[in-house]
C-alpha positions as CSV (number, residue, x, y, z in Angstrom):
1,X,5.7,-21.3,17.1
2,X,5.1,-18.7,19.5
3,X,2.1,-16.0,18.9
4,X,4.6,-13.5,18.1
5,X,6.0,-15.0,15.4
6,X,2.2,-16.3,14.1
7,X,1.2,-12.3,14.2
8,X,3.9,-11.3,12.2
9,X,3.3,-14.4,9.5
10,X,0.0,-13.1,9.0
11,X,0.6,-10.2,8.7
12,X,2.9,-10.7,5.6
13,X,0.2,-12.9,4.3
14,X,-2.4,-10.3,4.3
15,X,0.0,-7.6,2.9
16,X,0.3,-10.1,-0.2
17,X,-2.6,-8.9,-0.9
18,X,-1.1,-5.4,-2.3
19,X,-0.2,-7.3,-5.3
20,X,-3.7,-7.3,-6.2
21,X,-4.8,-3.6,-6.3
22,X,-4.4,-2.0,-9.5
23,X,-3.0,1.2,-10.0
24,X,-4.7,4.0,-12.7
25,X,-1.1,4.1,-13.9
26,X,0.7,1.7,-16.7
27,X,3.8,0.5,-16.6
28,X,6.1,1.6,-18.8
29,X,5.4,0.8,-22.7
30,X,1.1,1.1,-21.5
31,X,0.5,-3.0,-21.6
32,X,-0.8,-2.7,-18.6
33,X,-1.9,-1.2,-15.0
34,X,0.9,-1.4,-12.0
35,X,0.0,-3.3,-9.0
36,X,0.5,-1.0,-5.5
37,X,3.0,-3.6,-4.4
38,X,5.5,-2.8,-7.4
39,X,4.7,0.5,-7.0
40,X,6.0,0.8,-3.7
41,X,9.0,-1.0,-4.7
42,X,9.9,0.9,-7.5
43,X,9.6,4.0,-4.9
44,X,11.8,2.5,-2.7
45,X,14.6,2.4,-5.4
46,X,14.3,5.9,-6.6
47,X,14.5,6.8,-3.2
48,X,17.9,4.9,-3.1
49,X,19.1,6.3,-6.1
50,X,17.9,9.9,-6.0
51,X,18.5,10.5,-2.1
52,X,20.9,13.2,-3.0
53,X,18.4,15.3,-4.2
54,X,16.5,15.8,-0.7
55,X,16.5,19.5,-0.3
56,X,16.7,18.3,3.7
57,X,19.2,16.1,5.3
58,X,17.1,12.6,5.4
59,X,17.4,9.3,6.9
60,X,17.2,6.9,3.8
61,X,16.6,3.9,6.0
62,X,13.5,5.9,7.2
63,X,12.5,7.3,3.5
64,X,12.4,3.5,2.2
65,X,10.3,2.1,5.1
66,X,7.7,4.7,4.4
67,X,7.7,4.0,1.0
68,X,7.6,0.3,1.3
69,X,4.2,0.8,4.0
70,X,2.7,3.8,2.5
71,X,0.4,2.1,0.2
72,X,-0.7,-1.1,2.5
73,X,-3.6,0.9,3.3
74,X,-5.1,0.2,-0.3
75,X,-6.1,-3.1,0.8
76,X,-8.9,-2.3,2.6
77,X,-9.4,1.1,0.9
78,X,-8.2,0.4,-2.6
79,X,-6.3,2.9,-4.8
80,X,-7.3,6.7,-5.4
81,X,-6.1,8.3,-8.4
82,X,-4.5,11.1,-7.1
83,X,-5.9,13.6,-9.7
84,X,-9.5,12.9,-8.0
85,X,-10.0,15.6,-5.2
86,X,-13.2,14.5,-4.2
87,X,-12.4,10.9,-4.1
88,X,-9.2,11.6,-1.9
89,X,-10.8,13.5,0.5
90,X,-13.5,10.7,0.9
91,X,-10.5,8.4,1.3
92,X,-9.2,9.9,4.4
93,X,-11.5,8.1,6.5
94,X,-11.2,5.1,5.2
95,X,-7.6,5.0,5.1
96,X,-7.2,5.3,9.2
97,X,-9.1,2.9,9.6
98,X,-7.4,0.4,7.1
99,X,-4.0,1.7,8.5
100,X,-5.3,0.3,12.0
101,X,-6.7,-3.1,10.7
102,X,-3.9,-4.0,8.7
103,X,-0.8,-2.4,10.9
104,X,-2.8,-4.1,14.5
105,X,-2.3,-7.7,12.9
106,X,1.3,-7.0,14.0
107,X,2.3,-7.2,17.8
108,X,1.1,-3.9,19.6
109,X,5.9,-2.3,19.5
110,X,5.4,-3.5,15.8
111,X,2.2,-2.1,15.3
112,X,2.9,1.5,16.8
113,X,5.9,1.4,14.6
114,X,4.5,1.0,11.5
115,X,1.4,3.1,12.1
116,X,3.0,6.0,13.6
117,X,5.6,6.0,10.4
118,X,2.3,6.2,8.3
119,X,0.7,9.0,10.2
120,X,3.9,10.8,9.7
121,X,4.1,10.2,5.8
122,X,0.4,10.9,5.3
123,X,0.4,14.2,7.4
124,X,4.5,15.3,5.8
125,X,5.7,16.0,9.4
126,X,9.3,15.5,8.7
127,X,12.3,16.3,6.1
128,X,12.0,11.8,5.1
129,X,8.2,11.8,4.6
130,X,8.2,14.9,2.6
131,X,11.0,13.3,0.4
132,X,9.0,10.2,0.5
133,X,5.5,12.0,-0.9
134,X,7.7,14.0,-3.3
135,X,9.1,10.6,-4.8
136,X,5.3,9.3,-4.5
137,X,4.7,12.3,-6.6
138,X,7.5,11.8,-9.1
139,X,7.2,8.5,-9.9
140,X,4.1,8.5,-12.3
141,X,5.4,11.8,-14.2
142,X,7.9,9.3,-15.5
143,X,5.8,6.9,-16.6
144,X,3.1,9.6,-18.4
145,X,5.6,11.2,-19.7
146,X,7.1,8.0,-21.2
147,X,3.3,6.7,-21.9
148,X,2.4,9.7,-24.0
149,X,0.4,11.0,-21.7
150,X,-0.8,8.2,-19.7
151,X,-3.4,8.7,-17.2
152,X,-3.1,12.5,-17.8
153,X,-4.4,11.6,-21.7
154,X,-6.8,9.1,-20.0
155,X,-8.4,11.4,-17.5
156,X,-8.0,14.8,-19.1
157,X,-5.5,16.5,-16.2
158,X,-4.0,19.4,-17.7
159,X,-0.8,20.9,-17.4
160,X,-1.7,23.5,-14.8
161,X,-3.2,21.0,-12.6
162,X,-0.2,18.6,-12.7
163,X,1.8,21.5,-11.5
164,X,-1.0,22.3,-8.4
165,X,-0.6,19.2,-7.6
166,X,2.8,18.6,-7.4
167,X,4.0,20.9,-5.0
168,X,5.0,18.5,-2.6
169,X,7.9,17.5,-5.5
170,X,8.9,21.4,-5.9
171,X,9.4,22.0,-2.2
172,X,11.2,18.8,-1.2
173,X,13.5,18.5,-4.5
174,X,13.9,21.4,-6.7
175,X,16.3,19.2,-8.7
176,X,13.3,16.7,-9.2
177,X,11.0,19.5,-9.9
178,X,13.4,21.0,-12.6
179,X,12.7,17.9,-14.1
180,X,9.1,17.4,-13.5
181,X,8.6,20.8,-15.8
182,X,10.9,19.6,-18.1
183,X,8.9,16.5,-18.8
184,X,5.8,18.5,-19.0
185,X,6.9,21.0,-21.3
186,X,8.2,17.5,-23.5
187,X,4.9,16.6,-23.0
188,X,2.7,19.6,-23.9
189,X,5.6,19.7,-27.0
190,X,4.3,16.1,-27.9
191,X,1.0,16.7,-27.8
192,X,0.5,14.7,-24.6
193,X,-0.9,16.7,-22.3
194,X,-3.5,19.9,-22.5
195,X,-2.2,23.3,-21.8
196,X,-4.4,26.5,-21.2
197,X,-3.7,29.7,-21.6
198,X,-4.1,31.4,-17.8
């Protein structure tokens, strides 16, 4: 086998290892923590099926191949509950240089590929990767909302901060976000998540 073909192999052998990084999030029915790699794949569906709701015109192709590499980074800098400000913003860091590690196994056209279409996710510099981060975004409402609660219970996020921090939804899919508010005002309703009076 030429060396080509030998990066590429180990490079979806190390990938493998997304299967291992737990997620703050439960799957559906709370049994137990998602792994990154079903996340990503359960991304990449809703992206297939909810594509219409792109308040931009978006490359799908494009949309799912972000979603499928967006996480990869986690196995070198593991997962960061997005509710943690100060945890994400110590993540940066270490997420470039994981990005570099793990896309560089690849040969160098492979390697630009993939790294470049992660740059562009992480920094929203186009109509697909700010579809992509709202779906990113979605996702867990859903399974909260369905969890009663969920990590939003289980960390003590309130309702005000859910909506601060899911901005990237509101802007990229107001269908989506119509939704999102539904689910927290279920929620709130339900006694799932905390509400404050501003």
């Amino acid at each position: 086998m030429d060396s080509r073909f030998h990066q590429q192999i180990d490079f979806l052998n190390q990938i493998d290892q997304l299967k291992h990084i737990l997620r703050k999030t439960r799957v559906l029915g709370g049994s137990r923590h998602e792994n990154s790699a079903e996340h990503s794949w359960h991304l990449a569906v809703m992206a297939v099926i909810l594509s219409e709701y792109s308040s931009e015109p978006i490359d799908l192709n494009k949309v799912i191949r972000m979603l499928l590499i967006h996480d990869l980074v986690e196995i070198d800098a593991g997962d960061t509950f997005f509710f943690h400000s100060d945890a994400r913003a110590d993540a940066v860091a270490k997420e470039q240089a994981a990005a570099k590690r793990i896309f560089g196994l690849l040969p160098a056209d492979q390697a630009s590929v993939f790294l470049a279409l992660w740059e562009e996710f992480e920094s929203s510099g186009s109509p697909e990767a700010r579809f992509a981060k709202a779906i990113d975004q979605y996702a867990p409402m859903l399974q909260n909302a369905a969890n009663e609660g969920g990590t939003w219970k289980e960390f003590q996020v309130d309702y005000h901060t859910v909506l601060d921090k899911k901005k990237t939804v509101r802007e990229a899919t107001p269908r989506l976000w119509e939704h999102t508010l539904e689910l927290l005002d279920e929620s709130h309703r339900n006694g799932h998540i905390e509400k404050f009076e501003l």
